[in-house]
Wavefront OBJ file of the C-alpha trace (Angstrom):
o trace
v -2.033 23.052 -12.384
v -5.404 21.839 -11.051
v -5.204 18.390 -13.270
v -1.651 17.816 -11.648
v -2.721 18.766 -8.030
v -6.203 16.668 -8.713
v -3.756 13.400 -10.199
v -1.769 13.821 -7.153
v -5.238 13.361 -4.399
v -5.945 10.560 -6.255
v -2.256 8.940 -6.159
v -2.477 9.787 -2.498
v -6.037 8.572 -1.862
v -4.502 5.207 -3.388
v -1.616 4.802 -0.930
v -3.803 5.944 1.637
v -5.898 3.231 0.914
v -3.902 0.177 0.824
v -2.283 1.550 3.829
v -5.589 1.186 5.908
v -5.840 -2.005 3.943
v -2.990 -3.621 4.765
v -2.605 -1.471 8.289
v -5.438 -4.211 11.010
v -7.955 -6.043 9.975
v -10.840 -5.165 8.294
v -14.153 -4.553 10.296
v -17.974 -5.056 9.304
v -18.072 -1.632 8.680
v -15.161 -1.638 6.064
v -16.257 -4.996 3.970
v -19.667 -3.130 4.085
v -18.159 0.093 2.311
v -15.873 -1.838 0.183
v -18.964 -3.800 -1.439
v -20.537 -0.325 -1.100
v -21.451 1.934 -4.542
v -18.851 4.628 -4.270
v -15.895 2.073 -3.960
v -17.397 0.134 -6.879
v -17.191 3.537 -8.867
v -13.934 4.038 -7.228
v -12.564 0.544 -9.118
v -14.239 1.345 -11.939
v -12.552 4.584 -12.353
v -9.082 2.712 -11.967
v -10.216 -0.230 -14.075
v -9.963 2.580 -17.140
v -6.276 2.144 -17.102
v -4.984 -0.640 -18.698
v -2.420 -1.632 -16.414
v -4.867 -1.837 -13.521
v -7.698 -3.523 -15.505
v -6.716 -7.450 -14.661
v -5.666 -6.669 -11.042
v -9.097 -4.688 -10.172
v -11.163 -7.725 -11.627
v -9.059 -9.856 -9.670
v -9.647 -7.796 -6.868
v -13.682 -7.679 -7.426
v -13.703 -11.310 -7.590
v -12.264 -11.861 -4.078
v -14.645 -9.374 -2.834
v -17.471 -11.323 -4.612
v -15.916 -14.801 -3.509
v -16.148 -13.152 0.307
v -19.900 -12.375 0.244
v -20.493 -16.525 0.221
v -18.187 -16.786 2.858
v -19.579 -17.315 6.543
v -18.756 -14.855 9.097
v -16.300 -13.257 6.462
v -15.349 -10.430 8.261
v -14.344 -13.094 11.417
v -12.291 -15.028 8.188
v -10.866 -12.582 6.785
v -9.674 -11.204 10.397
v -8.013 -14.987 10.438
v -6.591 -14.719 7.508
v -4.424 -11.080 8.229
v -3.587 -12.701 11.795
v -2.022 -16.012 9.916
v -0.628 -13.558 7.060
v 0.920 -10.371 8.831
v 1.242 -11.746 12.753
v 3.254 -14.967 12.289
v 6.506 -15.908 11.334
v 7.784 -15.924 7.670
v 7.609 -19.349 7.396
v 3.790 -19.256 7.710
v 2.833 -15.568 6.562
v 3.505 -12.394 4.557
v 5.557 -10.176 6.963
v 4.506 -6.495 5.929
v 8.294 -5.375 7.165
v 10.319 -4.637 4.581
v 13.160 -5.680 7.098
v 12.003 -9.590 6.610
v 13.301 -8.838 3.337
v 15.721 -6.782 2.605
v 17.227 -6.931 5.507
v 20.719 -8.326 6.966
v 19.655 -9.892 10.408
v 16.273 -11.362 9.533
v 14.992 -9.921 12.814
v 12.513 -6.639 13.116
v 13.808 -2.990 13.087
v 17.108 -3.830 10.797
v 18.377 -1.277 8.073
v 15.056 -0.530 6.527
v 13.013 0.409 9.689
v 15.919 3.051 10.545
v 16.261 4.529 6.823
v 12.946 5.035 6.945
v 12.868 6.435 9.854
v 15.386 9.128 8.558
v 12.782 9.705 5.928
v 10.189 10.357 8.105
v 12.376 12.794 10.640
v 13.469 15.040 7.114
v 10.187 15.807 6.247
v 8.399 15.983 9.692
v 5.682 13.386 8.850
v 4.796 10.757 12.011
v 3.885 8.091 12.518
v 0.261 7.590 13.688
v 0.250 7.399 17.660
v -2.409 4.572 17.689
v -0.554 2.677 15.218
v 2.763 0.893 17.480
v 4.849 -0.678 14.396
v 8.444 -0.404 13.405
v 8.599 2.325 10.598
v 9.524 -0.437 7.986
v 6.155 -1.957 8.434
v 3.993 -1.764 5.001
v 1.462 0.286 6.186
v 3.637 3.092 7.511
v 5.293 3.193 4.074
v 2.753 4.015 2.228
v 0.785 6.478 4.396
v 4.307 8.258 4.206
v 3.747 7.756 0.393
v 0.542 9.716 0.469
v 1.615 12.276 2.851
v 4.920 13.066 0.393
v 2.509 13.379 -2.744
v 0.253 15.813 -0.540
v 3.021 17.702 0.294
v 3.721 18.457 -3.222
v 0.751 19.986 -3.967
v 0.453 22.232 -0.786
v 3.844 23.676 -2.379
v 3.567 26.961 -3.924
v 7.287 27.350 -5.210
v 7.038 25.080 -8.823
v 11.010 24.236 -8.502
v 10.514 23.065 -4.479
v 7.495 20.940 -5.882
v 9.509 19.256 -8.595
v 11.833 18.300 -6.025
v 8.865 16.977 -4.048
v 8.178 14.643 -6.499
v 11.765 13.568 -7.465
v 11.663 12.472 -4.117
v 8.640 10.406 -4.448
v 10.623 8.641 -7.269
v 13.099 8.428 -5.156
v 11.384 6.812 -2.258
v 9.615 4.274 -4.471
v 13.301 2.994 -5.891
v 14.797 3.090 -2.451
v 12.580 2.257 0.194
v 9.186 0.413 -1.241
v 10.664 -1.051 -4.886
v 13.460 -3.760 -3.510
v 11.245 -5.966 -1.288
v 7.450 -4.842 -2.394
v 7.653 -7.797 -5.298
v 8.842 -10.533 -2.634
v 5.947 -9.475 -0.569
v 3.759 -9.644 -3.412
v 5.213 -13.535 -3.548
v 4.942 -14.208 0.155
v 0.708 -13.598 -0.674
v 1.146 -15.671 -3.323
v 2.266 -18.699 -1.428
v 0.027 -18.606 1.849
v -3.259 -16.364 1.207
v -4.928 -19.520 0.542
v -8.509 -17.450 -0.022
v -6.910 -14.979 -2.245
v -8.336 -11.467 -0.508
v -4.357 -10.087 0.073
v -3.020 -11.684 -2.644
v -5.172 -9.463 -4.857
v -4.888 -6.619 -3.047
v -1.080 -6.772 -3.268
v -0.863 -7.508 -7.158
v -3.320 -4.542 -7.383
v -0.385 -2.656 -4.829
v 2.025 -3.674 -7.316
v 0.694 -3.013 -10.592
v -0.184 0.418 -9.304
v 3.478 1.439 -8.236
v 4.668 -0.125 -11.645
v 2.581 2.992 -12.925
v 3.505 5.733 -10.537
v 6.927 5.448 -11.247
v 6.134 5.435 -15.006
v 4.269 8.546 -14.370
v 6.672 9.984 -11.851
v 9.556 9.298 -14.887
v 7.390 10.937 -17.704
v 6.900 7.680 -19.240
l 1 2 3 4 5 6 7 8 9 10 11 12 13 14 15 16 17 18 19 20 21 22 23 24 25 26 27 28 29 30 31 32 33 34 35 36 37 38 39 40 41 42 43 44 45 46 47 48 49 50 51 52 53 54 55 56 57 58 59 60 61 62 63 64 65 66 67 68 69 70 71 72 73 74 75 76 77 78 79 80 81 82 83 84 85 86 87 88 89 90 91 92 93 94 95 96 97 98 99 100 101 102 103 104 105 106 107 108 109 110 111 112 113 114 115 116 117 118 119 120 121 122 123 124 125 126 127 128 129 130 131 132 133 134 135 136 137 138 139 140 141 142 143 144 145 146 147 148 149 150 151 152 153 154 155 156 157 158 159 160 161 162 163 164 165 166 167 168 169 170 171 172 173 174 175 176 177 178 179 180 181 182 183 184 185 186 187 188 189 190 191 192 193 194 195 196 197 198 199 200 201 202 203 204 205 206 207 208 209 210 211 212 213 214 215
């Protein structure tokens, strides 16, 4: 019981994660933890599993490539203005309804499903954060919140429905666009900083949902 409730904190901590991440830019203060020791240790720890090994180095490297860039943190704020506030002819909309949805406008389908998910299990959205509930960042904080839940759950049968639904809400509501994202990066992060933090993103679902499976 205390291995799965520790695997869970550290699923969460993931989502958590890239959620800040990909939530407003990054300040001084963040670039300065992120080339800090315990995040090192913290990619070395998921640099043990094979699936995450290339995507962490890839990762490392644009964190490496940003330290010889001048006024990085002032850059990299450019470059998640140009990727996540522009249009999706320029950038890499973090709304899943640029995607998979039917109008190709803001708040379609996806925004309102997951708002239903939201509403059935009581978890908000932050006040301070004033995005449609299909945006990126929202999804995966919900993500982390979900796992949580499952371990504050005494009842073992109410838990394994807890994380059916976790499998559930990968398949449904991250799984059908999070790979065109992932290609959006591709084609206009010209530095690279996103684009490794989504294929890192990626490659990290791929492997929750093996786990969530019992693959």
């Amino acid at each position: 019981m205390q291995e799965f409730i520790a695997i869970n904190e550290q699923r969460a901590e993931f989502y958590w994660w890239m959620s800040s991440l990909f939530a407003t830019e990054l300040t001084q203060e963040d670039l300065n933890n992120y080339h800090g020791g315990d995040m090192d240790n913290y990619y070395s720890v998921l640099a043990m599993t094979d699936e995450l090994k290339a995507p962490i180095a890839s990762f490392r490297e644009a964190l490496t490539s940003l330290k010889s860039r001048d006024d990085a943190q002032l850059e990299l704020a450019a470059d998640f203005c140009g990727l996540f506030l522009s249009t999706p002819k320029t950038g890499a909309l973090p709304y899943a309804s640029m995607y998979i949805g039917e109008s190709g406008l803001l708040n379609d389908k996806p925004a309102q499903e997951m708002g239903q998910w939201m509403e059935k299990y009581g978890i908000a959205q932050r006040k301070d954060f004033n995005e449609p509930f299909d945006h990126l960042a929202v999804v995966l904080d919900f993500m982390g919140n979900l796992i949580v839940m499952a371990n504050a759950e005494p009842d073992e049968a109410k838990q394994e429905v807890l994380m059916q639904e976790q499998q559930a809400f990968l398949e449904t509501m991250v799984l059908p666009w999070i790979d065109m994202f992932r290609q959006a990066l591709h084609k206009y992060d010209a530095f690279g900083f996103y684009k490794a933090s989504g294929d890192l993103l990626n490659a990290f679902i791929a492997l929750d949902l093996a786990f969530l499976k019992g693959e």
